[in-house]
C-alpha positions in Angstrom: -3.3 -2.8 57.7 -3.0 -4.6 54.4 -3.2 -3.0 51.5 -6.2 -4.5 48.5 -4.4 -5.7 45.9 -5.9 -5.4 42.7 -7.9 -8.4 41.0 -6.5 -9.0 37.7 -8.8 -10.5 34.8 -7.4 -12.8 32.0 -9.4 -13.9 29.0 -9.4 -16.6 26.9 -10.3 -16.2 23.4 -9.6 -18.3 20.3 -8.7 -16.8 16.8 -8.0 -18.0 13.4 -6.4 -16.2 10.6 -7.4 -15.7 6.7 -5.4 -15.5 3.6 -2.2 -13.4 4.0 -3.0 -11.9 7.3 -1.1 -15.2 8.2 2.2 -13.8 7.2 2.1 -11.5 10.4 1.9 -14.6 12.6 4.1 -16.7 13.9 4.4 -20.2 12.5 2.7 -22.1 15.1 -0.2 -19.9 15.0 -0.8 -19.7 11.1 -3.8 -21.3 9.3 -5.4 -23.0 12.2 -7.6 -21.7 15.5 -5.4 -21.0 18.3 -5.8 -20.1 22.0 -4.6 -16.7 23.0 -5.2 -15.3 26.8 -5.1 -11.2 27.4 -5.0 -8.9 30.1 -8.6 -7.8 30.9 -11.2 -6.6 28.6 -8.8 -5.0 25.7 -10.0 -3.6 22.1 -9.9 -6.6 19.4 -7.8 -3.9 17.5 -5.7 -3.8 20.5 -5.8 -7.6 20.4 -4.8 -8.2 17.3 -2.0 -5.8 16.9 -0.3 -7.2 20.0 -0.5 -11.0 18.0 1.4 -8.4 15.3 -1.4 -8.1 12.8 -2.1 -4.3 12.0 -5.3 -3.1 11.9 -4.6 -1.4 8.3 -4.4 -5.2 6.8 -8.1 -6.5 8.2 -11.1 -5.8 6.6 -13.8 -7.6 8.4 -13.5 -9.4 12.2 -16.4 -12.2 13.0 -16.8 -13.0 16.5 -19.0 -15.6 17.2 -20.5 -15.1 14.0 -21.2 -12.0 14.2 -19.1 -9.1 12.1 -17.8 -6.5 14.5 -15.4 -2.8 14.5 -12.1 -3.2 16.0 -13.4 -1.0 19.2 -15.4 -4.1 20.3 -13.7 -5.4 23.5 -12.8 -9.2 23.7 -14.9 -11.7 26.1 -14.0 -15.0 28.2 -14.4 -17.4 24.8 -15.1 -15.5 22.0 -14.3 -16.9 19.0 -12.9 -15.0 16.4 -12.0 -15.2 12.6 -10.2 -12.5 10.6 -9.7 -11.6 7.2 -8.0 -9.0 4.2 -9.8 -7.5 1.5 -9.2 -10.3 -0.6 -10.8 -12.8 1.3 -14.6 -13.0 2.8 -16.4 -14.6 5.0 -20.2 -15.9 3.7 -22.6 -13.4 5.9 -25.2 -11.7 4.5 -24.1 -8.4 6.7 -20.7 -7.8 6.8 -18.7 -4.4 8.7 -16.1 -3.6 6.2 -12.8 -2.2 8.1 -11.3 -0.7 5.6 -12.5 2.5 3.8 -13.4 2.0 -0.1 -11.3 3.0 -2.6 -12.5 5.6 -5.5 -11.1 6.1 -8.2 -7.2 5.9 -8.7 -5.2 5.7 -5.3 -2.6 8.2 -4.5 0.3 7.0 -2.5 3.0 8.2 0.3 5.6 5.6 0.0 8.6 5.3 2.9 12.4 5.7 2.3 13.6 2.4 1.7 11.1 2.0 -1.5 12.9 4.3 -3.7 12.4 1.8 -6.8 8.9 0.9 -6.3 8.4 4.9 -6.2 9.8 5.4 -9.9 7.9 2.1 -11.3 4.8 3.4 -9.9 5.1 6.8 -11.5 6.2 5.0 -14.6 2.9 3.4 -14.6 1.5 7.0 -13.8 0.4 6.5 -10.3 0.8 9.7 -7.9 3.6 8.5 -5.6 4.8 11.1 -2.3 8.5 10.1 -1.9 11.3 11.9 -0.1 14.8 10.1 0.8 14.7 10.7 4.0 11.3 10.8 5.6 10.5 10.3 9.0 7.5 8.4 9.9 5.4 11.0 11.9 5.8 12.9 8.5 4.7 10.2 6.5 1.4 9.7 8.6 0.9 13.6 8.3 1.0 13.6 4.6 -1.1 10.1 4.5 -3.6 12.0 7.0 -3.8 15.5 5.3 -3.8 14.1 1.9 -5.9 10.7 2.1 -2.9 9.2 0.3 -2.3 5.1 1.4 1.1 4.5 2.9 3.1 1.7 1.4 5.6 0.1 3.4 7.6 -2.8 4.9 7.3 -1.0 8.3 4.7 -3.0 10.3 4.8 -0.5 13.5 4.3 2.1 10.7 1.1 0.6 9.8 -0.2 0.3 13.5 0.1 4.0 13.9 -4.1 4.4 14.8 -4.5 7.7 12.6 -3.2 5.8 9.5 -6.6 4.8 7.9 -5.0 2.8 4.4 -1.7 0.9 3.9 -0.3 -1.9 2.4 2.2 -4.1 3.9 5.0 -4.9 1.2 5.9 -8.6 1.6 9.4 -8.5 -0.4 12.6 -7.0 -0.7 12.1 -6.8 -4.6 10.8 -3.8 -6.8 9.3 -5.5 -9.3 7.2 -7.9 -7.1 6.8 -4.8 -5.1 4.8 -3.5 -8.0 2.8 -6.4 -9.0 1.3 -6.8 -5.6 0.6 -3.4 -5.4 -1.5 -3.6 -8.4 -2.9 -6.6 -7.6 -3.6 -5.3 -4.3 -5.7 -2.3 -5.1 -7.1 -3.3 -8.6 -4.7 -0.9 -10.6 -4.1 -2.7 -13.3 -7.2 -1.1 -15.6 -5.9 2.6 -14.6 -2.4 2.3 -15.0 -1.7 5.0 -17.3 2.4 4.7 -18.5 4.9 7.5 -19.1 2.5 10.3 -17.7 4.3 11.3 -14.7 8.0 12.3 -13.8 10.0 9.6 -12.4 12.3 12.5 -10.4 9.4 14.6 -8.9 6.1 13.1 -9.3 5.0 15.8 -11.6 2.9 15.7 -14.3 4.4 15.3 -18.1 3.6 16.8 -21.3 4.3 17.5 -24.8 6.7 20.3 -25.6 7.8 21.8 -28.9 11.7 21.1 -29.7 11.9 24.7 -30.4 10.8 25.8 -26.8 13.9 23.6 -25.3 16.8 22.7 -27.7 18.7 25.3 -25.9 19.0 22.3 -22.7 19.1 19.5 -25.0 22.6 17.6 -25.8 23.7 18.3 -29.2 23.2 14.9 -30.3 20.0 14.2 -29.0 19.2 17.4 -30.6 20.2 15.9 -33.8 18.6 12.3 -33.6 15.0 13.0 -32.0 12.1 15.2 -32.6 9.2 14.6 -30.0 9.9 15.5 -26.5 8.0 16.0 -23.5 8.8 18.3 -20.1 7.8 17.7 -16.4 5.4 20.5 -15.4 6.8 20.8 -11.9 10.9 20.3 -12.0 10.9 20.8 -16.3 13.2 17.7 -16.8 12.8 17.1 -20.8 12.2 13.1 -21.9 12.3 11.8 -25.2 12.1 8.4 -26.7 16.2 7.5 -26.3 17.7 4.3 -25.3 16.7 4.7 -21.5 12.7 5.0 -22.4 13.5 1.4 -24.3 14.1 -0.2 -21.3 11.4 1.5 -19.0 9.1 0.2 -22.2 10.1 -3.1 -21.3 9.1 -3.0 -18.4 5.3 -1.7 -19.1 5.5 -4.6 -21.0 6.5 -7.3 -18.4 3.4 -5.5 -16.7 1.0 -5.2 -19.3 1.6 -9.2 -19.8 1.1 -10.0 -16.2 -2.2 -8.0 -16.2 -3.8 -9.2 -19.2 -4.5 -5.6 -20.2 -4.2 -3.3 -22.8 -2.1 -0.4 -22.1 -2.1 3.0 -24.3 1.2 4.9 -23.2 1.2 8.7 -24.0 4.3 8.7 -26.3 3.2 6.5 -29.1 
């Protein structure tokens, strides 16, 4: 006797791509509707992170007009459009994908971000960091935490338990940092010089007299107002190196347009 073999479904849908959820596609398929067939009746979140788009990046998903969650499964001929935060389609009722964000963000950035980390916590955002650190660790700490992973690891972000991440688009620190506030709206919180750069801890004031034994003779000689990290107790004052992180604030406070208030003036 023959065996049955199985009947196997294909369908047919058609997407289209907003903003920068582009820069996951391939060039063909970016800024236009495109035909894309699939193996039976799949997850749109499944969907879409085969075409390379993680789910982290999407905030709302229209299909046929209609805003869906990412556990709706595809049909023969839906048509669907998806966008990022930053870009929305006009619905009256819209699913948002992405959880809100309140107050200031914490972050758990991965090992090849070292730079970012310290400009973050120069700005005073919380920053998890470890030099080496495995991504099942990462998603832990994101998990347990509710801390946002930052990354250039796109299969990091598709890990399903990983609620809120940010794709980092460039090798460079300093762009790094300005989509990152630009990205979550930081630049009205940023809050400079109030965390360690080493550890993450949190800095404050500290009389001369309480650690002259650990400073350098000359520095003990030259400055007056210093300042100690809570957790690992590395002393900062106002020498040559905090002239240069200032220029950086700076560079930052001219790109936001803000105001910034940094705790050592």
């Amino acid at each position: 006797m023959k065996e049955k073999q199985s009947l196997i479904i294909y369908t047919t849908v058609f997407f289209r791509f907003f903003g920068e959820l582009n820069d996951f596609l391939l060039p063909e398929r970016k800024k236009k509707v495109f035909q894309h067939t699939v193996k039976g009746r799949p997850s749109i979140k499944d969907t879409l992170e085969a075409l390379g788009v993680p789910h982290t990046e999407i905030d709302c998903i229209l299909v046929n007009g209609q805003s869906v969650d990412f556990f709706y499964q595809v049909q023969e001929g839906d048509k669907i459009l998806v966008y990022p935060q930053k870009v929305q389609p006009k619905i009256r009722k819209v699913k948002h994908l992405q959880p809100k964000m309140v107050g200031r963000p914490r972050f758990v950035v991965d090992s090849h971000l070292g730079k970012l980390v310290r400009h973050l916590r120069l700005l005073g955002f919380d920053s998890f960091y470890k030099k080496v650190f495995p991504d099942p660790e990462i998603v832990q700490i994101a998990v347990k935490e509710k801390r946002v992973v930052l990354t250039r690891d796109i299969g990091l972000l598709k890990n399903k338990v990983v609620k809120s991440a940010y794709w980092l688009r460039t090798p460079d620190p300093l762009q790094q940092l300005k989509d990152v506030l630009k990205q979550f709206n930081l630049y009205s919180k940023i809050n400079p010089f109030s965390l360690c750069l080493e550890c993450n801890g949190k800095i404050k004031r500290v009389a001369k007299q309480r650690i002259s034994g650990h400073l350098p003779s000359k520095v003990k000689e030259y400055y007056n107002k210093f300042y100690q990290c809570q957790s690992c107790r590395k002393i900062y004052w106002q020498g040559s190196h905090y002239n240069k992180l200032s220029q950086i604030v700076g560079r930052v406070k001219k790109q936001g347009g803000v105001r910034l208030l940094t705790l050592h003036q």
